[in-house]
C-alpha positions in Angstrom: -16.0 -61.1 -12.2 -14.0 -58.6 -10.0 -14.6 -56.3 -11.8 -18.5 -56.7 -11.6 -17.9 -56.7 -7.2 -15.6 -53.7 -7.9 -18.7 -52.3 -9.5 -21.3 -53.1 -6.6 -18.8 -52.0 -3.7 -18.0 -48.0 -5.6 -21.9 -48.0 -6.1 -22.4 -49.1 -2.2 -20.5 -46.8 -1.1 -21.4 -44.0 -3.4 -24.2 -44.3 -2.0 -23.5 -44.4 1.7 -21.3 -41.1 1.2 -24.6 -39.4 -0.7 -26.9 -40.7 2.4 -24.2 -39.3 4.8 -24.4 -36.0 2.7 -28.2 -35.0 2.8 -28.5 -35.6 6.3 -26.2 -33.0 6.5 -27.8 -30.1 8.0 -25.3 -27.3 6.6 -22.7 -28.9 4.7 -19.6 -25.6 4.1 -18.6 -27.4 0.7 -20.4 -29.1 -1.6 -19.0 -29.9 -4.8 -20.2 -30.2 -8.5 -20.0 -32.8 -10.8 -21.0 -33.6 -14.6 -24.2 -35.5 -15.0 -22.7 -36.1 -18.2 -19.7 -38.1 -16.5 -21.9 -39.0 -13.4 -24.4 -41.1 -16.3 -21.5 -42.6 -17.4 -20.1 -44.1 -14.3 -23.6 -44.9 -12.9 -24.3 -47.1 -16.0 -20.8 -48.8 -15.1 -21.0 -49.5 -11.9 -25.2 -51.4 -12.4 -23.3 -52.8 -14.7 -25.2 -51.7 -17.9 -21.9 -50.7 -19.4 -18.9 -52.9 -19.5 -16.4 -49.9 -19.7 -15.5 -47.7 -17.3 -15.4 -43.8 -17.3 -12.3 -42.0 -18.1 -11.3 -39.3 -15.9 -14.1 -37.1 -14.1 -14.6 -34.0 -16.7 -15.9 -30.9 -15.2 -14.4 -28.6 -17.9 -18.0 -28.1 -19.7 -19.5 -27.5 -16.5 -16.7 -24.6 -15.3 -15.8 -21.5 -16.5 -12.6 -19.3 -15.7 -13.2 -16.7 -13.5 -10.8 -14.0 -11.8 -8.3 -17.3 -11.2 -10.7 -19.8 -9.8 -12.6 -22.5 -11.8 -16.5 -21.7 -11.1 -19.9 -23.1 -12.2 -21.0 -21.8 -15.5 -24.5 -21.0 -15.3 -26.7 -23.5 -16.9 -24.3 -25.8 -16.5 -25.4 -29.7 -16.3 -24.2 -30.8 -12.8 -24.7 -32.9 -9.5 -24.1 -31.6 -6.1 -22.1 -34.3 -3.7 -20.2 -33.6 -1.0 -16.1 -33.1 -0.2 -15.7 -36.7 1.0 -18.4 -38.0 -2.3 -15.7 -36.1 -4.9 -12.5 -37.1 -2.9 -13.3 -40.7 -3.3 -14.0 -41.2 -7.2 -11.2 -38.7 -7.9 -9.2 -40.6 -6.1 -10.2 -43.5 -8.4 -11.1 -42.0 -12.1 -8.6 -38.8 -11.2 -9.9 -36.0 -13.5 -11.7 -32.3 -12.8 -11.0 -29.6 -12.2 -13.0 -29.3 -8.5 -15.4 -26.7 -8.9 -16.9 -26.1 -5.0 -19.7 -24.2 -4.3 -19.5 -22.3 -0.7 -22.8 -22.6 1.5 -22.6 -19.8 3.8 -24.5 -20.1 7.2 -26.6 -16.8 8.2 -25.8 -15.7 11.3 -28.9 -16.3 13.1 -30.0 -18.6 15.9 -29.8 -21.8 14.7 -32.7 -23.2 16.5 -34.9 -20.3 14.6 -33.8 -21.9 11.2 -36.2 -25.3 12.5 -39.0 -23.3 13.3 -38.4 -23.0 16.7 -37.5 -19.7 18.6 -36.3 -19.6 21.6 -37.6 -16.5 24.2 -36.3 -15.4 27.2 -38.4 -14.0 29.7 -37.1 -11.8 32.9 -39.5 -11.1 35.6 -39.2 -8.2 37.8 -40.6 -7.1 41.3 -43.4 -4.5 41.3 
C-alpha cells in the first residue's frame, strides 16, 4: 500500500505544479514531454497500472539540431513547466530536456490585457 499513497501524493502534486503553471502569465521556459511516457505514468499513479514508468523518454519527440536537442515537428508532446519536469526527472530520471523559449514582445504589458494606458498633457492657450 505505499506504493498506492506514493501514487496519490506524485499525482497531487503533479497537479498543483500544472495549476501553478497555467496561471502563469508568461512563463520564459516551458518544457516538453512525451504523451507517450506522460500516459504511462498517468495510468500509474490512478492506479490503473501496477508498474511504474521507466525513465522519461523524449528521444522520439527531439531531433538534433546545430548541438541542441529540439522539438521535432509533429512530435507527440505536453507542455509543463521547469519546476513540473524538475520534479519527475528527479524521480523517473530520463530525457533529454527539450525547452521551448517563450519570448515576451516588448510592448506595454498592460496593452497585452486589453487595456492601454494614455497619457494626456494639457497646455495653456
Amino acid at each position: 500500500m505505499v506504493e498506492k499513497s506514493l501514487c496519490v501524493c506524485a499525482l497531487s502534486r503533479s497537479l498543483q505544479l500544472n495549476k501553478e503553471f497555467q496561471a502563469e502569465e508568461a512563463p520564459t521556459v516551458i518544457l516538453c514531454i512525451s504523451m507517450q511516457w506522460f500516459r504511462e505514468w498517468e495510468s500509474f499513479v490512478k492506479g490503473k497500472d501496477n508498474e511504474p514508468p521507466g525513465p522519461i523518454d523524449n528521444s522520439k519527440i527531439g531531433v538534433m539540431k546545430g548541438g541542441h536537442v529540439q522539438l521535432k515537428q509533429g512530435a507527440d508532446y505536453g507542455q509543463i513547466s521547469e519546476e513540473t519536469w524538475q520534479y519527475l526527472l528527479g524521480i523517473y530520471s530520463g530525457g533529454p530536456e527539450i525547452a521551448v523559449r517563450q519570448t515576451v514582445p516588448a510592448t506595454n504589458t498592460d496593452s497585452l490585457h486589453g487595456e492601454r494606458k494614455i497619457e494626456a498633457e494639457t497646455r495653456a492657450l
